[in-house]
Each structure stands twice: as structure tokens, then as C-alpha cells.
PDB file of N, CA, C and O in Angstrom, chain B, residues numbered from 101:
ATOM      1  N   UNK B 101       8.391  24.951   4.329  1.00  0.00           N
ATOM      2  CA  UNK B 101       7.960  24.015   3.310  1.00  0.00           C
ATOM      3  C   UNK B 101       8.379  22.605   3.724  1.00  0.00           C
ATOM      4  O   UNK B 101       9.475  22.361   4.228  1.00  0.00           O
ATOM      5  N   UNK B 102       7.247  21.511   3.431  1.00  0.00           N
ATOM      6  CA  UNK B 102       7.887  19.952   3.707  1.00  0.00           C
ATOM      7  C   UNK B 102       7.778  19.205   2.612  1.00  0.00           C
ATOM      8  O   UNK B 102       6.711  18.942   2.056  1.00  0.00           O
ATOM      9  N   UNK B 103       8.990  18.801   2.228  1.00  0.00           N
ATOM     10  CA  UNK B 103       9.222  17.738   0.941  1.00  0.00           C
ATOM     11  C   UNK B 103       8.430  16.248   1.491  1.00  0.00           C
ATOM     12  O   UNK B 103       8.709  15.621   2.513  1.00  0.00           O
ATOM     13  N   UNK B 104       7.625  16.000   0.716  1.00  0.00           N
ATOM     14  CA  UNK B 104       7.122  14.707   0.673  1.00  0.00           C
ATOM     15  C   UNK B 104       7.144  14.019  -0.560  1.00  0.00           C
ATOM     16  O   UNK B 104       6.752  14.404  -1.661  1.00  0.00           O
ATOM     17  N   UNK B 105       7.863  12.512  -0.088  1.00  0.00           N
ATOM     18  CA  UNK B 105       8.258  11.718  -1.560  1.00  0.00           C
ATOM     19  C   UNK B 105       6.753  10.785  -1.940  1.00  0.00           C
ATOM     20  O   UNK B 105       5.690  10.812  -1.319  1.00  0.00           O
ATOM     21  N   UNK B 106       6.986  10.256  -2.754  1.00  0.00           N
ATOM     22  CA  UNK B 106       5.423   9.245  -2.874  1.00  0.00           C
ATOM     23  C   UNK B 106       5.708   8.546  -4.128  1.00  0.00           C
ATOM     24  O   UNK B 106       6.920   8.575  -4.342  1.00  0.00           O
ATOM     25  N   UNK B 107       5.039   7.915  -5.059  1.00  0.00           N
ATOM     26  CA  UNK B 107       4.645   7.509  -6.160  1.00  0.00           C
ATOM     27  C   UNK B 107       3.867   7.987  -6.510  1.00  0.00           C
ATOM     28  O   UNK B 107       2.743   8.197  -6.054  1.00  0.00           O
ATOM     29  N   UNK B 108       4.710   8.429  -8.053  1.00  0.00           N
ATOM     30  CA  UNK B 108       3.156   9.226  -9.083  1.00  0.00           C
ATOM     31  C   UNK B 108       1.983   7.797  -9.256  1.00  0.00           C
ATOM     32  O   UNK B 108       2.212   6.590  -9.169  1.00  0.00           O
ATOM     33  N   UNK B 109       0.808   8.477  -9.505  1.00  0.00           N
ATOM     34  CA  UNK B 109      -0.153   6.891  -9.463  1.00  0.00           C
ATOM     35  C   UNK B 109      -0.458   6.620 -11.229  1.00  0.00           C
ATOM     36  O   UNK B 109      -1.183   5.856 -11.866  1.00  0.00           O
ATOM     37  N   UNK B 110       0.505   7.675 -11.566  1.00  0.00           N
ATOM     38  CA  UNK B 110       0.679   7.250 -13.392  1.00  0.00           C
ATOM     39  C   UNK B 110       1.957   6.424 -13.817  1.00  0.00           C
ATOM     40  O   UNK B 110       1.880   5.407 -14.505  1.00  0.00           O
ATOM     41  N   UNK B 111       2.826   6.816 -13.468  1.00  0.00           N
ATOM     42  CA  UNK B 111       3.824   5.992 -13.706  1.00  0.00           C
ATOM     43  C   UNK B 111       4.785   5.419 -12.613  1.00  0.00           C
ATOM     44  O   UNK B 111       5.908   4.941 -12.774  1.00  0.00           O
ATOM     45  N   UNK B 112       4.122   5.571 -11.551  1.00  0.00           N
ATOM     46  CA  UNK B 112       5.064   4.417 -10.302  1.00  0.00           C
ATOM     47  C   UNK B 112       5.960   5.106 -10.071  1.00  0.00           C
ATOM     48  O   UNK B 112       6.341   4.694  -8.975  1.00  0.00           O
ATOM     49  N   UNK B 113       6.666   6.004 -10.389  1.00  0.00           N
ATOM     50  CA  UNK B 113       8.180   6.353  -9.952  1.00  0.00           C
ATOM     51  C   UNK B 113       7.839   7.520  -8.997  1.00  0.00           C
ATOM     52  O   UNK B 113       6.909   8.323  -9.073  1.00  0.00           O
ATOM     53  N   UNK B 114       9.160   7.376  -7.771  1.00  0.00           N
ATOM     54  CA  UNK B 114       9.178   8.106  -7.091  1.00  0.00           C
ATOM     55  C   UNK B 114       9.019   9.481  -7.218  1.00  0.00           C
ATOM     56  O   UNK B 114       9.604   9.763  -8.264  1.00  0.00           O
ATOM     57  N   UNK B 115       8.559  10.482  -6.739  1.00  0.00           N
ATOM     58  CA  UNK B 115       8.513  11.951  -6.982  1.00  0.00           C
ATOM     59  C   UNK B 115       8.537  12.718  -5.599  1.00  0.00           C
ATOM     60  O   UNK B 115       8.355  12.219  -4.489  1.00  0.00           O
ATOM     61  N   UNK B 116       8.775  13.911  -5.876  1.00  0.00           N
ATOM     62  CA  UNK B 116       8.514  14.740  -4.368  1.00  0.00           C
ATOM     63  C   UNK B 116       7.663  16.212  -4.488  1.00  0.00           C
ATOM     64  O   UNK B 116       8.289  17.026  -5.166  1.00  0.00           O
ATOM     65  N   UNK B 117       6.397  16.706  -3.980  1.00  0.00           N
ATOM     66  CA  UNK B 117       5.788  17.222  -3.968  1.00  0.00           C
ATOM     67  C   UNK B 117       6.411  18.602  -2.509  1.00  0.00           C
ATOM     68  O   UNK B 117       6.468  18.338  -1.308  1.00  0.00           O
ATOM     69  N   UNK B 118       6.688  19.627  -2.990  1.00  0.00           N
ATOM     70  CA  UNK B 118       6.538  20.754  -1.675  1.00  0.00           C
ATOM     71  C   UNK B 118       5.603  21.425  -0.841  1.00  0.00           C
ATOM     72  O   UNK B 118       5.113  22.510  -1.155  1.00  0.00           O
ATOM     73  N   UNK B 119       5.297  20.723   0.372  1.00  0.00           N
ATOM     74  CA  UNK B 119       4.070  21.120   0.512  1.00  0.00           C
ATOM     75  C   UNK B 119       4.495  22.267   1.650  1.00  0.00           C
ATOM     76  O   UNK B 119       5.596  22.350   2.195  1.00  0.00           O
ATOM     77  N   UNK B 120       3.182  23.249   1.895  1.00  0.00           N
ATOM     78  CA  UNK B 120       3.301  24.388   2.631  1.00  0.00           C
ATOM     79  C   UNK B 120       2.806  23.695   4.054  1.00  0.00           C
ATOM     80  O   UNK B 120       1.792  23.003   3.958  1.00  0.00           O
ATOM     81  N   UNK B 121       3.159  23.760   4.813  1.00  0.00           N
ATOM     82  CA  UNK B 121       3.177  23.164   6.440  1.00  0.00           C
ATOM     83  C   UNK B 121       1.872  24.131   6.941  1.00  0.00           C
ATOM     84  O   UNK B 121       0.755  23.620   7.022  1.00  0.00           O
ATOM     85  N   UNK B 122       2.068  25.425   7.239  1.00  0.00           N
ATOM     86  CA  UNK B 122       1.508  26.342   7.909  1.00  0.00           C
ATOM     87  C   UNK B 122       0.014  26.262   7.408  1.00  0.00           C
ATOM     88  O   UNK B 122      -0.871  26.802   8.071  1.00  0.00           O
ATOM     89  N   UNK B 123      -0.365  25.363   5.844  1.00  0.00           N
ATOM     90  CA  UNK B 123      -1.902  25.732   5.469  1.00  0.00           C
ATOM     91  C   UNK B 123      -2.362  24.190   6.083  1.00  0.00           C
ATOM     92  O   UNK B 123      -1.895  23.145   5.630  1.00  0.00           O
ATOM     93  N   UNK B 124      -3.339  24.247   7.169  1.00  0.00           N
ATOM     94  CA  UNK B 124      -3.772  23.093   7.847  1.00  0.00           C
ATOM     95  C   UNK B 124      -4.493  21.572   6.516  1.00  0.00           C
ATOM     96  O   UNK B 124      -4.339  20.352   6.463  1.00  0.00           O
ATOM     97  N   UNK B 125      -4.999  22.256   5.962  1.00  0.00           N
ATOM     98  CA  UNK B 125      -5.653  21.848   4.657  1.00  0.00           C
ATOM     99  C   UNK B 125      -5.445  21.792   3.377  1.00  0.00           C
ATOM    100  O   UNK B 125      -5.548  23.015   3.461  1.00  0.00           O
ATOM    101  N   UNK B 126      -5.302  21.643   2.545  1.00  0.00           N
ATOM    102  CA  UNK B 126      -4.903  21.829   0.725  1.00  0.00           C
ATOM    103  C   UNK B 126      -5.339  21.275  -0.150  1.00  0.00           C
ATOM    104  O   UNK B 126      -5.595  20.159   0.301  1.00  0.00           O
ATOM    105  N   UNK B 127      -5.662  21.309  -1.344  1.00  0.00           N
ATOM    106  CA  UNK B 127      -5.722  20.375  -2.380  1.00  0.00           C
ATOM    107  C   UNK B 127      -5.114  21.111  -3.495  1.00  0.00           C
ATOM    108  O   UNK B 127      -5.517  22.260  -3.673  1.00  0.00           O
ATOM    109  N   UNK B 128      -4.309  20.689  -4.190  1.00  0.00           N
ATOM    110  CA  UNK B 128      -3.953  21.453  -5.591  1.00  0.00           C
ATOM    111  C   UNK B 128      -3.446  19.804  -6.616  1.00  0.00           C
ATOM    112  O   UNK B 128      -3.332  18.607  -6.353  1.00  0.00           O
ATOM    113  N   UNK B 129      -3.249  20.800  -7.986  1.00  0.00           N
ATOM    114  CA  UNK B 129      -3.030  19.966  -8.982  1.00  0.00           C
ATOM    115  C   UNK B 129      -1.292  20.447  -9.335  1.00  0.00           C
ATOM    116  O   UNK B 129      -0.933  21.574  -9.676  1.00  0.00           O
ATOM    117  N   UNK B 130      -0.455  19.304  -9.147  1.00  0.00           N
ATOM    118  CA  UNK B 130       0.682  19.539  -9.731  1.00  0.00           C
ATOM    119  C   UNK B 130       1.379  18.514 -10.697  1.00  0.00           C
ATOM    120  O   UNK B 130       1.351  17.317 -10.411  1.00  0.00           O
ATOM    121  N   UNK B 131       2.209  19.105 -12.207  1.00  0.00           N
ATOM    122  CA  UNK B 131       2.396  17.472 -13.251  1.00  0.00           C
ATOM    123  C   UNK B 131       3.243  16.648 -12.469  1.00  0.00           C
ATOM    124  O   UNK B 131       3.940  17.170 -11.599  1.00  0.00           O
ATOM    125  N   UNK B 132       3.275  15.275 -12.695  1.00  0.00           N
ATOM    126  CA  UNK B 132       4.688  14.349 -12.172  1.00  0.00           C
ATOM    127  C   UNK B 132       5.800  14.843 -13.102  1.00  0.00           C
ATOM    128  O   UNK B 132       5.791  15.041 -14.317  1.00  0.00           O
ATOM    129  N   UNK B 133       6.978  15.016 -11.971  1.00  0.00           N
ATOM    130  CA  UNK B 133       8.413  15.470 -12.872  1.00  0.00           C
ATOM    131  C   UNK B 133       8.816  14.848 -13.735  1.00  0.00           C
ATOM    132  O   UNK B 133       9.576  15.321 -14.581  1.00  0.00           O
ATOM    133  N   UNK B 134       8.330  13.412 -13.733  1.00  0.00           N
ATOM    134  CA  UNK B 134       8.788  12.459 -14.650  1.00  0.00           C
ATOM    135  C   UNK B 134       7.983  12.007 -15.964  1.00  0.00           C
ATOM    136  O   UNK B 134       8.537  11.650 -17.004  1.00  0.00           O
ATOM    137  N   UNK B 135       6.319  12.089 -15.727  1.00  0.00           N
ATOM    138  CA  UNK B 135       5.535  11.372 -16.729  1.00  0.00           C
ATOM    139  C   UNK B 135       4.606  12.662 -17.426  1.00  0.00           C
ATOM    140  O   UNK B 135       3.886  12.569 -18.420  1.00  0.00           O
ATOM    141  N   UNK B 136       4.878  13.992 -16.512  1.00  0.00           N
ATOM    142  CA  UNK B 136       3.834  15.272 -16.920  1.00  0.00           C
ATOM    143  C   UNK B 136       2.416  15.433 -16.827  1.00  0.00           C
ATOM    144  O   UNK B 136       1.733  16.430 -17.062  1.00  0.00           O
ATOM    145  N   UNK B 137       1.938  13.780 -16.277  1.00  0.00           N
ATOM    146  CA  UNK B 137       0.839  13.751 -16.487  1.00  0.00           C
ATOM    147  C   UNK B 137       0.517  14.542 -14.869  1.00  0.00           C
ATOM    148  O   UNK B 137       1.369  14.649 -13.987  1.00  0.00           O
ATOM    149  N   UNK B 138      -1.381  15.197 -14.739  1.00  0.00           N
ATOM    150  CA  UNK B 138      -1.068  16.081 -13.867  1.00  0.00           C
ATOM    151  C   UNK B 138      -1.905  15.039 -12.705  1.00  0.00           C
ATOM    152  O   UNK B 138      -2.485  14.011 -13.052  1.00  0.00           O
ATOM    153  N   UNK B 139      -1.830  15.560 -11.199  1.00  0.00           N
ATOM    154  CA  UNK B 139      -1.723  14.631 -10.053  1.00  0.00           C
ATOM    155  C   UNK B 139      -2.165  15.691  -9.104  1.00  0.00           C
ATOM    156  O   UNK B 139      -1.574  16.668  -8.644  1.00  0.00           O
ATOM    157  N   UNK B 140      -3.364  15.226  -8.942  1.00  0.00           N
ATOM    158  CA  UNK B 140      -4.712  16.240  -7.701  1.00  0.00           C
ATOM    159  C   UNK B 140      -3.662  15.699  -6.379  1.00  0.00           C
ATOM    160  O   UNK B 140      -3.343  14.510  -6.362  1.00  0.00           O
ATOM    161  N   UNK B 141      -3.248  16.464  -5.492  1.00  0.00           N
ATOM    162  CA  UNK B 141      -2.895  16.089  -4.695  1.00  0.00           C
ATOM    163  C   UNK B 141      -3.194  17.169  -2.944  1.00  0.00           C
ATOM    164  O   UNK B 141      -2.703  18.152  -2.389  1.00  0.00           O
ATOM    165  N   UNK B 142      -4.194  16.251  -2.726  1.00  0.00           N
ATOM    166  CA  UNK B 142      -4.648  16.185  -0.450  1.00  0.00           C
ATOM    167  C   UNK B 142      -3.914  15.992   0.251  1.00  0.00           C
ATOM    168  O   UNK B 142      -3.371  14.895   0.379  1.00  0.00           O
ATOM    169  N   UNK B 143      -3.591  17.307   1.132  1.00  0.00           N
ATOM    170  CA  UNK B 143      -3.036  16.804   2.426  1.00  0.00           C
ATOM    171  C   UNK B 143      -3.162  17.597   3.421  1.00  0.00           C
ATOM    172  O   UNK B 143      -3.461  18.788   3.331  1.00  0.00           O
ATOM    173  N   UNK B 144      -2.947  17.002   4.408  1.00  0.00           N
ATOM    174  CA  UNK B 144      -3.817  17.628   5.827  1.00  0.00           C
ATOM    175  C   UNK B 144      -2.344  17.411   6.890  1.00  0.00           C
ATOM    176  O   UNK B 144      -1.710  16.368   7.054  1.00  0.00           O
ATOM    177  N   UNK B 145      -2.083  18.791   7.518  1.00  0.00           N
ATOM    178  CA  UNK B 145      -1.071  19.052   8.845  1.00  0.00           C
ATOM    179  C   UNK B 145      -2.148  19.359   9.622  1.00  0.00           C
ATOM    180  O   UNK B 145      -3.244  19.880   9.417  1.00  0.00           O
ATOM    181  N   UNK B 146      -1.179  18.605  11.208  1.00  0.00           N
ATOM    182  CA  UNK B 146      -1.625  19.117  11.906  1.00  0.00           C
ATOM    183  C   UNK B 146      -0.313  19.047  12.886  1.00  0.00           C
ATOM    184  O   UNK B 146       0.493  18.137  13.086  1.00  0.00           O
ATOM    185  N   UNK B 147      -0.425  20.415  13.433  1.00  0.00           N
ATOM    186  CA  UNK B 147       0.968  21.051  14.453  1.00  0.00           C
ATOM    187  C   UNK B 147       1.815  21.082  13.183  1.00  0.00           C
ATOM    188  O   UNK B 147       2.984  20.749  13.378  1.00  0.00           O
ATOM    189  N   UNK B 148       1.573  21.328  12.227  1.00  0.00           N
ATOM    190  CA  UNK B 148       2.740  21.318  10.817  1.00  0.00           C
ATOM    191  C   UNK B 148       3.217  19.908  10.423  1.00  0.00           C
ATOM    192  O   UNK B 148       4.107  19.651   9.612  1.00  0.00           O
ATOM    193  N   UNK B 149       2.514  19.085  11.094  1.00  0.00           N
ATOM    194  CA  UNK B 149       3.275  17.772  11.110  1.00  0.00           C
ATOM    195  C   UNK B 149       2.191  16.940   9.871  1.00  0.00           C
ATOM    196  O   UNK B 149       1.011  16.872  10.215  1.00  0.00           O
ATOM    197  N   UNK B 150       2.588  16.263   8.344  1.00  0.00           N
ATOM    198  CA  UNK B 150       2.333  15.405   7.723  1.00  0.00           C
ATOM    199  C   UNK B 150       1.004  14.486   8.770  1.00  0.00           C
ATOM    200  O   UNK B 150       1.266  13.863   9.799  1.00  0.00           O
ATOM    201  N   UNK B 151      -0.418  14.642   8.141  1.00  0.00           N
ATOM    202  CA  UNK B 151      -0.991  13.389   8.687  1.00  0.00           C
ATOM    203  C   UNK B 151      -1.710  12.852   7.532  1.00  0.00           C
ATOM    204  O   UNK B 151      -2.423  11.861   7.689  1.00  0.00           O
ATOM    205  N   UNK B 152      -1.599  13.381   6.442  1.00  0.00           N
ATOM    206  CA  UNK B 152      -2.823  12.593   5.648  1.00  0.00           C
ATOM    207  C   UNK B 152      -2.267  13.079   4.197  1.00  0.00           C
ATOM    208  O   UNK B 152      -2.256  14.291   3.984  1.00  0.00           O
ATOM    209  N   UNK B 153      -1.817  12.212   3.217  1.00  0.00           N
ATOM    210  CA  UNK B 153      -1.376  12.309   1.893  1.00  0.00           C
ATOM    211  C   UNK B 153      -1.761  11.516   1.013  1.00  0.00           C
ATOM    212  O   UNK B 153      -1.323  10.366   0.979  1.00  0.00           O
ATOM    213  N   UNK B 154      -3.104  12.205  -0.313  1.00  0.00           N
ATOM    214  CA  UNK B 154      -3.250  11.010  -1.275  1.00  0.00           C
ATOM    215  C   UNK B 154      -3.249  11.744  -2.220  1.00  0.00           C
ATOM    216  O   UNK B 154      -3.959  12.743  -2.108  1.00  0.00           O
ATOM    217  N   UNK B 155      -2.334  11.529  -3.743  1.00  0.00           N
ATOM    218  CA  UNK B 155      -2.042  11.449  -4.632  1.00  0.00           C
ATOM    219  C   UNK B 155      -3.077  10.943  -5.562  1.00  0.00           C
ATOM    220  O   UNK B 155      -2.961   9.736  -5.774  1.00  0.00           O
ATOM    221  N   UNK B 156      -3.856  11.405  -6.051  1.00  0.00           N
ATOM    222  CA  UNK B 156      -4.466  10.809  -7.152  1.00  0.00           C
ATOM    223  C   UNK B 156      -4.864  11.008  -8.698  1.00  0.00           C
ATOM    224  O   UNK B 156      -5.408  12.085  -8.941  1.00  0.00           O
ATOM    225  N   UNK B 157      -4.730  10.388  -9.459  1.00  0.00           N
ATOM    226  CA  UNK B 157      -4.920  10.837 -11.406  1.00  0.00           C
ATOM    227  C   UNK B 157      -6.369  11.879 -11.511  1.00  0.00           C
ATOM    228  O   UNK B 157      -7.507  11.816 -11.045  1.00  0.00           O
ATOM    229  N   UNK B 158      -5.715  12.718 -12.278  1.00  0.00           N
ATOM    230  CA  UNK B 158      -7.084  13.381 -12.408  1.00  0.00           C
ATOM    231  C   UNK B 158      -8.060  13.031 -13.600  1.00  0.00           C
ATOM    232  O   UNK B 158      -7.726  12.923 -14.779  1.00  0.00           O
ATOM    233  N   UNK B 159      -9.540  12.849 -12.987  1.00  0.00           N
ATOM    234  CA  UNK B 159     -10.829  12.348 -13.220  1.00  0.00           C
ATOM    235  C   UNK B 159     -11.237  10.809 -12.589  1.00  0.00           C
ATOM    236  O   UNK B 159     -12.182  10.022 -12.653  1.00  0.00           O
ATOM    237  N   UNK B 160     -10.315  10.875 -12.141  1.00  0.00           N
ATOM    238  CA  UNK B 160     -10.454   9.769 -10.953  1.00  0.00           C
ATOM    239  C   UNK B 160     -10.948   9.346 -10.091  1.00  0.00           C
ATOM    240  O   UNK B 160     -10.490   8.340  -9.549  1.00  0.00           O
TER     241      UNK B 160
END
């Protein structure tokens, strides 16, 4: 698993999302720990390595 920090794009504050390394591709919906509101969140490994992370409000 790789912890990635970011800003929720609802309330600005830092958060950290667990993402699974081994799935090359993803999209899921998880709430911000802080505001509950929920946060579609893309991201793309490649060699397991973080290349592509966007956070965004859902209906957005």
C-alpha cells in the first residue's frame, strides 16, 4: 500500500488517501477525514511508482 497526502478540493486541508500500488489503474470514491464530504479519486502506477494523482468533488 502507498500513502499519498494531497488536499481535499472541499476543504483545503491536508489528507492521506491508501492507495494499492500493484493495481496499475484505479478510480474510487473515498469521504475526506476531515470535511466527510466524498472525493472521486485517479491514479495511475507505473513499476508501483505514483505517476498521476487527481482528487476531485463529486459531480464535478
Amino acid at each position: 500500500m502507498y500513502e499519498h497526502f494531497f488536499q481535499c478540493p472541499y476543504c483545503w486541508e491536508e489528507i492521506s488517501f491508501l492507495l494499492d500500488s500493484s493495481v496499475p489503474q484505479q478510480t474510487y470514491v473515498e469521504d475526506c477525514e476531515v470535511c466527510c464530504n466524498p472525493i472521486e479519486a485517479t491514479a495511475k502506477f507505473n513499476n508501483q511508482e505514483l505517476t498521476y494523482f487527481e482528487p476531485k468533488e463529486i459531480g464535478q
